[in-house]
Backbone bond lengths (Angstrom), bond angles and torsions (degrees), N, CA, C in turn:
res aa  C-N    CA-C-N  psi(-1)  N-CA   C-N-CA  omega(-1)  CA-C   N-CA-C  phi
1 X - - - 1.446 - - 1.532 110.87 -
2 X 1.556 86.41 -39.14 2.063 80.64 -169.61 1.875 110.31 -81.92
3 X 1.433 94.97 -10.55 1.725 99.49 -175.79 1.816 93.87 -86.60
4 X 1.162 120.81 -28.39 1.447 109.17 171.82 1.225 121.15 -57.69
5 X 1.439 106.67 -48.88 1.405 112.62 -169.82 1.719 113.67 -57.61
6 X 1.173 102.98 -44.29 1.868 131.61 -174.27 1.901 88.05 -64.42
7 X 1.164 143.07 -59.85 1.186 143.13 164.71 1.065 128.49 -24.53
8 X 1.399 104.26 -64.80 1.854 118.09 176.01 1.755 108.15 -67.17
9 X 1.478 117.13 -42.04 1.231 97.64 -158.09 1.948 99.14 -78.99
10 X 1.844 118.51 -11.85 1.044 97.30 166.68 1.404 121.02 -81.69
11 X 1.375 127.33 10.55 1.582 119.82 178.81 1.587 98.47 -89.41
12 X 1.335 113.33 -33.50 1.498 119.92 -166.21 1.467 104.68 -72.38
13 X 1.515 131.68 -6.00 1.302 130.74 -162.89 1.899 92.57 -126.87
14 X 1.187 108.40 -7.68 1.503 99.31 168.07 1.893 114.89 -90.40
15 X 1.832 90.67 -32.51 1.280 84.30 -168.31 1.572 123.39 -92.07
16 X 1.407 114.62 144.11 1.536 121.29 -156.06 1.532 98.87 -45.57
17 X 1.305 117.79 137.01 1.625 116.85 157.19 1.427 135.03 -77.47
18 X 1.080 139.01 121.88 1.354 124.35 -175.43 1.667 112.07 -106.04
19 X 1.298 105.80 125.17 2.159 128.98 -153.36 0.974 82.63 -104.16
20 X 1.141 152.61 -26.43 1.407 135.27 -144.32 1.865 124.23 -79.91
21 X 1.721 108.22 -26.18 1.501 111.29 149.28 1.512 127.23 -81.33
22 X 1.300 115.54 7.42 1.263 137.01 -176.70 1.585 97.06 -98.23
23 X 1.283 119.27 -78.45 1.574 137.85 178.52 1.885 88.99 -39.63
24 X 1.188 113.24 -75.18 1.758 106.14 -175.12 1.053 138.19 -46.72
25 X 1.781 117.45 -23.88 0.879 148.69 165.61 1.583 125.57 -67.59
26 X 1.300 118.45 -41.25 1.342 134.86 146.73 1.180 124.89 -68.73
27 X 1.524 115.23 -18.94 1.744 105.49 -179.37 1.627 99.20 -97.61
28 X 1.297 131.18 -26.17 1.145 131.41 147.22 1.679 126.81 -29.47
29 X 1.631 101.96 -75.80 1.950 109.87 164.29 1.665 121.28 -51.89
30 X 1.303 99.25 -15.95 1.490 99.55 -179.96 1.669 108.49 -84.11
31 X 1.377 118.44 -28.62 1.512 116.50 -146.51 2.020 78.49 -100.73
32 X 1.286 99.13 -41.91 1.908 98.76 172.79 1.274 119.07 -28.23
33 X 1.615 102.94 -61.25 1.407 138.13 -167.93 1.225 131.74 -36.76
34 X 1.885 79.21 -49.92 1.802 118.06 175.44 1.498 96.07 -73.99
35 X 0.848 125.18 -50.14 1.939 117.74 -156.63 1.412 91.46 -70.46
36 X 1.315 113.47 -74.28 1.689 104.37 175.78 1.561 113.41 -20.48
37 X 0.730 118.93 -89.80 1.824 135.92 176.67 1.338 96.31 -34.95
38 X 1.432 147.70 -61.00 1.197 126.79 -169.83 1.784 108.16 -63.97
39 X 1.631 106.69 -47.34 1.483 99.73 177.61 1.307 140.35 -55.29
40 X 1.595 96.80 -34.61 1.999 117.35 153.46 1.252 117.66 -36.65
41 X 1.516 90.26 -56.07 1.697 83.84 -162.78 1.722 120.45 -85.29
42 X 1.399 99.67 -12.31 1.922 122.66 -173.80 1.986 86.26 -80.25
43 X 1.275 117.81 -47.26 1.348 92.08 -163.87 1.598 111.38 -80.45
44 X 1.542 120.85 -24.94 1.103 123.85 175.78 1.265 137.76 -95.44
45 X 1.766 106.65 30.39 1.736 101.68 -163.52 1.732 95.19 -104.35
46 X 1.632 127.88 38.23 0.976 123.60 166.62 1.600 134.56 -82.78
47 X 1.819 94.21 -19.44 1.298 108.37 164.10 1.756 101.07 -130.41
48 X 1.330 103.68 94.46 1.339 111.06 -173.17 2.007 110.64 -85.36
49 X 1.248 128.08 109.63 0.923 145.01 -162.81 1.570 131.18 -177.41
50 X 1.324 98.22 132.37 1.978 87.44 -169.82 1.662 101.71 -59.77
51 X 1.204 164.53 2.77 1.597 155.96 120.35 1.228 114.34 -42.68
52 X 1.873 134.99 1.51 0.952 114.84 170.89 1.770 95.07 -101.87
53 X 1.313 111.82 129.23 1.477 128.01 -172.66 1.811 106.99 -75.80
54 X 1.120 99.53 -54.01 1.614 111.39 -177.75 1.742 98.87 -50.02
55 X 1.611 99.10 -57.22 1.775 90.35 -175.21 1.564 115.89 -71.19
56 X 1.226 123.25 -4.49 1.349 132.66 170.11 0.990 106.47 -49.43
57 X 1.600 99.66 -81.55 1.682 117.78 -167.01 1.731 107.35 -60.62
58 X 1.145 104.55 -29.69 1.745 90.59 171.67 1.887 132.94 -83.25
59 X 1.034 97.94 6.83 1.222 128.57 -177.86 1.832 98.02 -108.93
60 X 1.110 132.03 -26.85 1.497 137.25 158.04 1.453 112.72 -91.87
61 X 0.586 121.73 4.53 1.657 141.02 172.69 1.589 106.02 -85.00
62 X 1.460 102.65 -71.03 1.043 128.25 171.64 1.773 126.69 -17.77
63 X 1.498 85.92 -74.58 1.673 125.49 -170.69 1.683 83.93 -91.53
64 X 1.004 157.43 -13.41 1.712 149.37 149.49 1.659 117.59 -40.62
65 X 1.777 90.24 -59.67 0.857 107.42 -171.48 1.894 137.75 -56.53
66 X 1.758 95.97 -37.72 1.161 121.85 154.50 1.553 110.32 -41.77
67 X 1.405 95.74 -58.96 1.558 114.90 -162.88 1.799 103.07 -42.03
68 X 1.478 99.67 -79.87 1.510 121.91 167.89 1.983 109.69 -25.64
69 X 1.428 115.36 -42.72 1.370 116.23 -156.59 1.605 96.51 -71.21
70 X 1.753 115.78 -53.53 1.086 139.02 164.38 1.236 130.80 -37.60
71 X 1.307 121.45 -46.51 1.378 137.40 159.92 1.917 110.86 -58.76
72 X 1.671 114.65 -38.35 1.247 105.03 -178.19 1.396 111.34 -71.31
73 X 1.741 118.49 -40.57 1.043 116.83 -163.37 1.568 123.62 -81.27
74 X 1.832 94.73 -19.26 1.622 79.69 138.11 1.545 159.01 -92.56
75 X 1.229 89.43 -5.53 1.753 111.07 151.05 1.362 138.52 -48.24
76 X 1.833 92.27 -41.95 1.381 107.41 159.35 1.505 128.17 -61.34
77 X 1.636 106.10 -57.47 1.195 122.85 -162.11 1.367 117.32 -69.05
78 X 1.878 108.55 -33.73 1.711 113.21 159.76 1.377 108.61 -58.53
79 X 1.328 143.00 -30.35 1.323 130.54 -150.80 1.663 96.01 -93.09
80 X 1.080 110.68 -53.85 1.465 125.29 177.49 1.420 110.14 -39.01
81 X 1.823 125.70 -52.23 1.143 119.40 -171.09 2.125 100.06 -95.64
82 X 1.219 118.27 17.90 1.182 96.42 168.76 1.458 95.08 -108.22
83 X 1.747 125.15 -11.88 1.302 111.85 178.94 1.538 116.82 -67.49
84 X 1.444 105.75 -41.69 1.578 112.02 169.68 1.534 130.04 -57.41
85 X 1.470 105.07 -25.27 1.321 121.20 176.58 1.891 101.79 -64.12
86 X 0.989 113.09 -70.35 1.708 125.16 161.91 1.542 123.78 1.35
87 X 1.886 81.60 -65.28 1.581 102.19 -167.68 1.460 105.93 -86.26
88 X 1.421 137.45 -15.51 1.207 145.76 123.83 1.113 125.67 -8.42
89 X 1.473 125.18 -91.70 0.855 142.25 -131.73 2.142 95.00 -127.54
């Protein structure tokens, strides 16, 4: 059982990964993220103040969203240069 397991996870680490419903999937939640957060914060900046909760969270929405975009594109950009590394080498 335990030599299977040790088996598979080295085939799973040879064979190329494909990010790309992962990467789409995040550039999707990211662009969501943003609309939410822009609409939060557009409908609630009439009482602008850290006690307004709505403009809080859309303002974390906001700055998420970045977060999420950043996080994909380096997901991307490692995968990309270990695929080239491959075909290299």
């Amino acid at each position: 059982m335990i030599n299977n397991m040790t088996h598979s996870n080295r085939d799973n680490a040879t064979e190329e990964r494909n990010v790309k419903p992962l990467v789409y999937l995040m550039t999707v939640m990211a662009w969501l993220t943003l609309g939410i957060g822009v609409i939060l914060c557009l409908l609630n900046l009439h009482h602008f103040s850290d006690k307004n909760l709505h403009l809080m969270i859309g303002i974390g929405c906001l700055v998420g969203s970045v977060q999420i975009y950043v996080i994909r594109t380096a997901i991307h950009l490692v995968n990309n240069r270990s695929s080239s590394m491959k075909k290299r080498g």
